[in-house]
C-alpha positions in Angstrom: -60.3 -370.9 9.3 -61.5 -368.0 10.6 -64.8 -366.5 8.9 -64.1 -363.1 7.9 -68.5 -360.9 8.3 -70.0 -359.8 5.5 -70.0 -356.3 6.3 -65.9 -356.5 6.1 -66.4 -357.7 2.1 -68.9 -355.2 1.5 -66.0 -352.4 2.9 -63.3 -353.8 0.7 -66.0 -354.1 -2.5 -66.9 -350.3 -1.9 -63.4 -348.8 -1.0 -62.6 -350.9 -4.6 -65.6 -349.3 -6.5 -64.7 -346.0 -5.2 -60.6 -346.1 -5.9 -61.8 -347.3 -9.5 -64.4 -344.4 -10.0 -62.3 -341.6 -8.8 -60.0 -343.5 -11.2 -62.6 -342.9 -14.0 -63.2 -339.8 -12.9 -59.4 -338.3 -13.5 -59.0 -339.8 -16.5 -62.0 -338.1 -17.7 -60.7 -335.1 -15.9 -57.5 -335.2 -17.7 -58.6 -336.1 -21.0 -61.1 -332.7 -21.2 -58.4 -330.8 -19.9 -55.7 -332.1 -22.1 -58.7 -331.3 -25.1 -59.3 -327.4 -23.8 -55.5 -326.6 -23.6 -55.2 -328.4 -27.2 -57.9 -326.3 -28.4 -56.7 -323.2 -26.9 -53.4 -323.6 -28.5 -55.0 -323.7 -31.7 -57.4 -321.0 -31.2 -54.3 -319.1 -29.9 -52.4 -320.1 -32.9 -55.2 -319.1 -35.6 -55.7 -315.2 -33.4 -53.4 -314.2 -31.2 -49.8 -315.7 -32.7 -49.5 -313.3 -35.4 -48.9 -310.6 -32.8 -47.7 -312.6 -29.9 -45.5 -314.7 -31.5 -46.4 -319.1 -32.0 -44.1 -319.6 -29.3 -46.2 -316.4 -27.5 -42.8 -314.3 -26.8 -44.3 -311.7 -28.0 -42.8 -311.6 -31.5 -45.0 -312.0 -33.8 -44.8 -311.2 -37.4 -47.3 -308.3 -36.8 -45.5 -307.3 -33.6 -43.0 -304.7 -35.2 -45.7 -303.0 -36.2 -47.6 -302.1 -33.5 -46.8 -299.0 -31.1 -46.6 -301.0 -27.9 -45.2 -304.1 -28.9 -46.9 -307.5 -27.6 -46.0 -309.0 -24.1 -43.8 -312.1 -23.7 -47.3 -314.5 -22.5 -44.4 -316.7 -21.2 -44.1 -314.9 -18.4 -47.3 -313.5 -17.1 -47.0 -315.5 -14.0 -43.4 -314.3 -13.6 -44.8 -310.2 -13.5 -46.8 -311.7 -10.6 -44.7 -313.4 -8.0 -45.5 -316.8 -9.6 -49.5 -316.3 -9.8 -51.2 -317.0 -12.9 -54.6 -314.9 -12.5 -56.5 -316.9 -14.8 -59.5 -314.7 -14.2 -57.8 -311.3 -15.3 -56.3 -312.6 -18.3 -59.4 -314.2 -19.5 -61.0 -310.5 -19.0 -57.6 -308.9 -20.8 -58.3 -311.0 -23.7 -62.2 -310.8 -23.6 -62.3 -307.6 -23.4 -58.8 -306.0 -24.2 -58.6 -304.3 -21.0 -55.9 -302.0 -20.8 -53.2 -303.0 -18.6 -50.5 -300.6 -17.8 -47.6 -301.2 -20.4 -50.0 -303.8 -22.7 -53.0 -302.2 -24.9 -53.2 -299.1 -26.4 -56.5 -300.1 -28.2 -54.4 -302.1 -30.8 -55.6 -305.8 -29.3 -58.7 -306.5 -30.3 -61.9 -307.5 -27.8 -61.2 -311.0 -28.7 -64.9 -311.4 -27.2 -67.0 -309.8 -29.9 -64.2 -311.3 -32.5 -65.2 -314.7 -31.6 -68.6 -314.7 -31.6 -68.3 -313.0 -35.7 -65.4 -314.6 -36.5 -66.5 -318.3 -35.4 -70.4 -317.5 -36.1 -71.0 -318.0 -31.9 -74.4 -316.9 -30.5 -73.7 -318.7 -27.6 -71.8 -316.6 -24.6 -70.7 -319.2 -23.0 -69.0 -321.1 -25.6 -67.5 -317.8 -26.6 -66.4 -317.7 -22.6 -65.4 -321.4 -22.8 -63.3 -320.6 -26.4 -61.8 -318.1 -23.7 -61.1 -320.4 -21.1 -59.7 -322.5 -23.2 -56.5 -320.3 -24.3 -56.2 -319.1 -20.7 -55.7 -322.5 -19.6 -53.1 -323.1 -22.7 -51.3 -319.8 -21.7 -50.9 -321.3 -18.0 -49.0 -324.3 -19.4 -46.5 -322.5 -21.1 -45.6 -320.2 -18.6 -41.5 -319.8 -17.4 
């Protein structure tokens, strides 16, 4: 029988520990992000459905009464060739930018909303709250 050196089993033994870290390491991964879309759904649901619809096609039970009604969130990334600019929409709803065709000062800074509304002091769980409905708006998209 052929002895196999030492080095060789120290090789495997780390290429194992490192498969079952990175392993860790996803699952960890994937459970926060699973937990920031689930509360940016909810946070979406509580604020912004009421205009925007709970499905977020833009019909909401508020949305009739607007002047410009509420975009279809479905399809941001389809009015931009496929890219979701998660960056611009987190600014949009931050600061309730004016986008050609979406605000004319009826949408709310949801920035300044969130830190009364949920008693934040914090900016960057207010950003995070943000984040967090960005990323749920990027996993419904058409």
């Amino acid at each position: 029988m052929k002895k196999v050196p030492f080095s060789k089993h120290l090789l495997v033994v780390a290429v194992l520990a490192t498969a079952i870290a990175l392993s860790i390491l996803e699952a960890c991964t994937d459970k926060s992000e699973k937990a920031a879309i689930a509360e940016g759904r909810e946070l979406f649901l509580s604020y912004c459905a009421i205009c925007h619809g709970e499905n977020a096609d833009g019909k909401g039970s508020m949305a009739g009464l607007l002047s410009t009604p509420p975009l279809d969130l479905r399809k941001i990334a389809q009015r931009r060739n496929g890219q979701f600019p998660e960056d611009e929409i987190a600014r949009i709803i931050a600061t309730a930018e004016r986008v050609p065709g979406h605000s004319l000062g009826e949408m709310p800074a949801w920035w300044e909303t969130f830190k009364k509304a949920e008693h934040i002091d914090d900016p960057a769980v207010v950003r995070q709250k943000i984040e967090h409905i960005v990323a749920y708006l990027k996993t419904i998209q058409e």
